[in-house]
C-alpha positions in Angstrom: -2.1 26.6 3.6 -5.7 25.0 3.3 -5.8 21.6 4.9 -7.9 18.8 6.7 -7.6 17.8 10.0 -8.6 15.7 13.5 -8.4 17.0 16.9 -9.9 13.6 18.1 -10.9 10.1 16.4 -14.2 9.2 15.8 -16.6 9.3 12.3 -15.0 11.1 9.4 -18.0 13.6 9.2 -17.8 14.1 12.8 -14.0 14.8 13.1 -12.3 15.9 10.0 -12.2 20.2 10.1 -11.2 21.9 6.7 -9.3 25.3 7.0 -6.4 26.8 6.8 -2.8 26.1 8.8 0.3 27.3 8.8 2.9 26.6 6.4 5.4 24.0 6.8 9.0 24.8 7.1 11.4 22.0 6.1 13.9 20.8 8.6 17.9 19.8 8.2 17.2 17.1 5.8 13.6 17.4 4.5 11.7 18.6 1.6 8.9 20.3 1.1 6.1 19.0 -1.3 3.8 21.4 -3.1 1.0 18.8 -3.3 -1.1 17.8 -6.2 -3.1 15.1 -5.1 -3.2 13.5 -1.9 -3.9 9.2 -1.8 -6.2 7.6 0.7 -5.1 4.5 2.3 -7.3 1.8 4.7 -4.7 2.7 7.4 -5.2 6.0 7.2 -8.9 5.7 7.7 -8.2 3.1 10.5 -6.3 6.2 12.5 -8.7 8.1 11.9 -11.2 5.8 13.7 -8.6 4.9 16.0 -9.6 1.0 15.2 -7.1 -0.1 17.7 -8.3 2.3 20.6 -4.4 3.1 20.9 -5.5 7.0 20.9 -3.9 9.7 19.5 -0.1 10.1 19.4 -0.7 13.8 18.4 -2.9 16.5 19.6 -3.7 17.9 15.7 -3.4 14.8 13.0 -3.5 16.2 9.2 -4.5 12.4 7.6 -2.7 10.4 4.9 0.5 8.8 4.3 1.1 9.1 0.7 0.6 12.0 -1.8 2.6 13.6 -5.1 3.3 16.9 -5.9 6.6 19.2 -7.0 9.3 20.3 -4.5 9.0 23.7 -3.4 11.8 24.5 -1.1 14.6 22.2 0.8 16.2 22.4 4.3 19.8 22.3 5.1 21.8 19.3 4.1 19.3 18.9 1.1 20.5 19.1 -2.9 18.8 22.3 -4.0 18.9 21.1 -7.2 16.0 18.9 -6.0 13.6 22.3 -6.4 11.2 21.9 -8.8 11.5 17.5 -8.4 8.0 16.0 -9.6 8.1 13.2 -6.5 5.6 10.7 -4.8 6.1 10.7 -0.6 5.4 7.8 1.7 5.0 7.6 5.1 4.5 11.2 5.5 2.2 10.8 8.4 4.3 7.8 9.8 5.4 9.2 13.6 4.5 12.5 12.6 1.2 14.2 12.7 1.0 16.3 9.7 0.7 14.2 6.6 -0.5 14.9 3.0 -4.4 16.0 3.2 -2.6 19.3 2.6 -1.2 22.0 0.3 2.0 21.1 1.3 4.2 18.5 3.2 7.2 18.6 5.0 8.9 14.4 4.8 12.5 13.4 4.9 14.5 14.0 1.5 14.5 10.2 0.9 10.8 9.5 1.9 10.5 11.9 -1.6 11.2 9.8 -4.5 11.1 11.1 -8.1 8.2 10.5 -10.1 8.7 9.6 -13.9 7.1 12.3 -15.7 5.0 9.6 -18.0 3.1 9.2 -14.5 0.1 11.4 -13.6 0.3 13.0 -9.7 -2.7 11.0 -9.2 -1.0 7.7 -10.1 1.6 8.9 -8.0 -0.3 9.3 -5.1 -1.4 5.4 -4.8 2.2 4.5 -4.9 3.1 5.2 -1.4 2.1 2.5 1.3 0.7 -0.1 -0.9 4.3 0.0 -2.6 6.2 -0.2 0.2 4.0 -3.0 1.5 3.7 -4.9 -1.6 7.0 -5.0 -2.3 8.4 -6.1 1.2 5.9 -8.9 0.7 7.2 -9.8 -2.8 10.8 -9.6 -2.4 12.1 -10.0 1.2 13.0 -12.7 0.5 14.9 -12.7 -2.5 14.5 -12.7 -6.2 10.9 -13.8 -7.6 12.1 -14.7 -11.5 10.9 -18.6 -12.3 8.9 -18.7 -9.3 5.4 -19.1 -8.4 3.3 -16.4 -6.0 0.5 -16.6 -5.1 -1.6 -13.1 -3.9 -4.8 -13.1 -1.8 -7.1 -10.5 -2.1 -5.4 -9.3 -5.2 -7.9 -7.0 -6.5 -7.0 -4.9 -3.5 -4.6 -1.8 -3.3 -1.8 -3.6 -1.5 -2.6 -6.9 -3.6 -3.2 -5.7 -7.0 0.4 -4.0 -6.7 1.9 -7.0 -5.2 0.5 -9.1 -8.5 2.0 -6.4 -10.8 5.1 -6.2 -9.3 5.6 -10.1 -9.2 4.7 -10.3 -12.5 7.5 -7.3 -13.5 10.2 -9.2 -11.5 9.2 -12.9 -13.5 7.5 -14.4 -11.1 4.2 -16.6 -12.7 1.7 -15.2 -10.4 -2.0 -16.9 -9.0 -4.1 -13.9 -7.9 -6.9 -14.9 -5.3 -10.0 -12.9 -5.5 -13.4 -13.5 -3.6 -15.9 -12.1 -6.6 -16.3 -12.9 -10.1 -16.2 -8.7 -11.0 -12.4 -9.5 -9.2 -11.6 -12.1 -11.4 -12.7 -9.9 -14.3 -10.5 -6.7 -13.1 -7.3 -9.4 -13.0 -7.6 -10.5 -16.5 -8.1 -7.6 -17.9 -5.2 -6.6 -16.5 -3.8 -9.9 -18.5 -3.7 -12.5 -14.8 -4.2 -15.5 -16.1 -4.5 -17.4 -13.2 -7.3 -15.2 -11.1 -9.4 -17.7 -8.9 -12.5 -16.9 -7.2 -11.9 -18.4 -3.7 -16.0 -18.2 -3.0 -16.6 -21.5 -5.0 -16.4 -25.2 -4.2 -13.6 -26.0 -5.8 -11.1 -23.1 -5.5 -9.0 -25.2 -3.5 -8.3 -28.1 -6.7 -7.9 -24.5 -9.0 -5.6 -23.4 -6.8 -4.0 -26.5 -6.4 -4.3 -27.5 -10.2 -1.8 -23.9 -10.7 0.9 -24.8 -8.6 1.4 -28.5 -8.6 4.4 -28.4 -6.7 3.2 -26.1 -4.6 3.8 -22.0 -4.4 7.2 -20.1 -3.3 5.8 -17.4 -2.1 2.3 -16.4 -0.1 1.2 -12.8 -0.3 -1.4 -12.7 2.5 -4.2 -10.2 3.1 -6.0 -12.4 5.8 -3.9 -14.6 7.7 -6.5 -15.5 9.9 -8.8 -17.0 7.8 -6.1 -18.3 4.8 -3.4 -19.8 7.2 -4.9 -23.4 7.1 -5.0 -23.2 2.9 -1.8 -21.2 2.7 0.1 -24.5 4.7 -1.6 -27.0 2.2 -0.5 -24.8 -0.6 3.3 -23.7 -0.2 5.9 -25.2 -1.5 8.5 -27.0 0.8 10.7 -23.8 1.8 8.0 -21.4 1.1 7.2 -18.1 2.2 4.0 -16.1 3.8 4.7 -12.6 3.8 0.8 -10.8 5.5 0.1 -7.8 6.0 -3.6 -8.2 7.4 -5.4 -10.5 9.3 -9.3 -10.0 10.9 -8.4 -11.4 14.4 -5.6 -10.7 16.8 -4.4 -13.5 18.0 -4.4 -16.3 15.1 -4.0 -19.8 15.5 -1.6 -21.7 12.9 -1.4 -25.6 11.9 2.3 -25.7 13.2 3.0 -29.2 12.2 2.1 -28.8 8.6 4.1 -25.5 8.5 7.4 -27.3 10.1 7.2 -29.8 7.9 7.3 -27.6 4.7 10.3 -25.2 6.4 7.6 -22.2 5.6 8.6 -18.9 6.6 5.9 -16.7 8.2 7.0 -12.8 7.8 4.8 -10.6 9.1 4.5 -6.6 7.3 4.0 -3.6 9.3 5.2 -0.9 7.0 5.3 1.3 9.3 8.8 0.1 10.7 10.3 -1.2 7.5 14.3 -1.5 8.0 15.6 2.0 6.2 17.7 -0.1 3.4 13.9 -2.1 2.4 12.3 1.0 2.3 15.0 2.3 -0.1 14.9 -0.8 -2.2 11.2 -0.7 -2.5 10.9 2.9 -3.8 13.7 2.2 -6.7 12.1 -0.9 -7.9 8.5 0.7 -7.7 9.8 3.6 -9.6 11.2 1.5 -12.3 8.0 -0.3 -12.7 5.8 2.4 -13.0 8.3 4.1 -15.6 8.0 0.9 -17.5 4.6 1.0 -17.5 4.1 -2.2 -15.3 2.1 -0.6 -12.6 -0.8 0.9 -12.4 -3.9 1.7 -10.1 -7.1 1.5 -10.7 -8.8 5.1 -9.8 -12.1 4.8 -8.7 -13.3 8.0 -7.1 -11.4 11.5 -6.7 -12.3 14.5 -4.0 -11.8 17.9 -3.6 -9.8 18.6 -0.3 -12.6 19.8 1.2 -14.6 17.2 0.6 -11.8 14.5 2.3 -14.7 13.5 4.6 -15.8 11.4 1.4 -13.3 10.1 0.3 -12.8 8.4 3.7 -16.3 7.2 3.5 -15.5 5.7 -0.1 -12.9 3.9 1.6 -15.4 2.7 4.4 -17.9 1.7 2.1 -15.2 -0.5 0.7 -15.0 1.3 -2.9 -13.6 -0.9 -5.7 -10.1 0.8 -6.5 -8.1 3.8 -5.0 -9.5 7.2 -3.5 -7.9 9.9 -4.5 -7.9 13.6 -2.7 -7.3 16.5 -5.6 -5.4 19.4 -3.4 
């Protein structure tokens, strides 16, 4: 199969070898995905560039988490009747090194979830990670209907799902941007409450919103955000992040005991089996209903993967897809 790949980390021009490999075989209990398109994530860049300098888990690493394609052959224990399945896949490099910069993948049957047939294989690659992310963050806590979230940095791939989703489930959502071309994208996609939070008074806008406060905190900077996200939450209230700049954080502990908040940190990684089910049902359902949708901003031959994970770098408005 042709496919891209990293021996070590380092620069995506400088690491990232296109060629061919062998063919994946599926396990007991995996699929194989004949790959259409292949999505490219911030994480999967961050490996890459091994941003953490934890090193490499695997000596050969074929990039990328998420990608959508057809079912092409099944292992034991697997329905066969799942041949010929149009499917996204998440987590596909998640503890394993070959992921979906690929013709093909080999994932678990359940990390394989149909895709609804009124969705393009390039919308279904952008599902993946941001889905599972976003949706943990939305609803770990329980139902969002009559409630009030607020999302940081909701222009963004895990945000801008995150505000959709909230908005599917009946939640009256804020979305926080940092740029007036933000604020645009958000109404456009019918946000009424999108708030530039590079302005003097973003704090009374935000506050102006949610006059009781907001229920739930969808947080792409913790770091920077914790102090606002205290005065804003609701007594009770939740922030679910995903993200923050520094390491090690400091918080405003009083005023966060004395609103009962909830801090839940994300790493999707490690997402209990049972949330990572619920997320992919619920993320299906709102993209068949035509609730979800990603903004495409640049698409790459395989061979040309190099790119797309400089798009990413360059910090690229909207999703980077690969075209396998």
């Amino acid at each position: 199969m042709r496919a891209v790949w990293y021996e070590r980390p380092g620069a995506a021009s400088e690491v990232l070898v296109a060629g061919e490999r062998p063919d994946p075989v599926p396990a007991d209990g995996e699929v194989r995905i004949s790959l259409t398109t292949s999505g490219v994530n911030v994480g999967d860049v961050k490996k890459r560039a091994d941003w953490l300098s934890f090193g490499m888990a695997y000596p050969e690493v074929i990039p990328h988490s998420d990608g959508a394609g057809v079912i092409d052959a099944v292992g034991s224990g697997v329905d066969p009747g799942r041949l010929g399945e149009r499917v996204w896949c998440h987590h596909a490099q998640s503890y394993r090194p070959f992921g979906t910069a690929a013709e093909y993948v080999v994932v678990p049957t359940e990390k394989a979830v149909p895709l609804p047939e009124s969705v393009s294989f390039e919308q279904g690659a952008c599902v993946g990670i941001p889905g599972m992310t976003a949706h943990r963050a939305v609803f770990s806590d329980g139902p969002v209907a009559g409630r009030t979230v607020l999302v940081t940095g909701a222009a963004g791939a895990v945000g801008l799902t995150a505000a959709q989703l909230a908005r599917w489930a009946g939640a009256t959502v804020i979305a926080a941007v940092r740029s007036d071309d933000d604020a645009k994208l958000l109404r456009e996609k019918g946000f009424e409450h999108a708030v530039v939070t590079t302005v003097d008074d973003h704090v009374d806008e935000l506050r102006s919103l949610a006059p009781n406060g907001v229920d739930r905190i969808v947080e792409v900077a913790f770091d920077a955000n914790i102090g606002l996200d205290a005065h804003l939450l609701a007594n009770g209230g939740v922030i679910a992040a995903y993200a923050s700049v520094t390491s090690e954080p400091s918080i405003p502990f009083w005023p966060l005991l004395f609103t009962n908040a909830t801090i839940r940190l994300l790493g999707s990684d490690d997402f209990p089996a049972e949330a990572q089910f619920a997320a992919a049902r619920d993320v299906t359902h709102c993209l068949a209903d035509g609730a979800l949708e990603f903004p495409i901003a640049a698409t790459y031959p395989l061979a040309q993967t190099a790119e797309a994970h400089e798009a990413v770098e360059r910090g690229i408005k909207g999703r980077v897809v690969v075209r396998i």
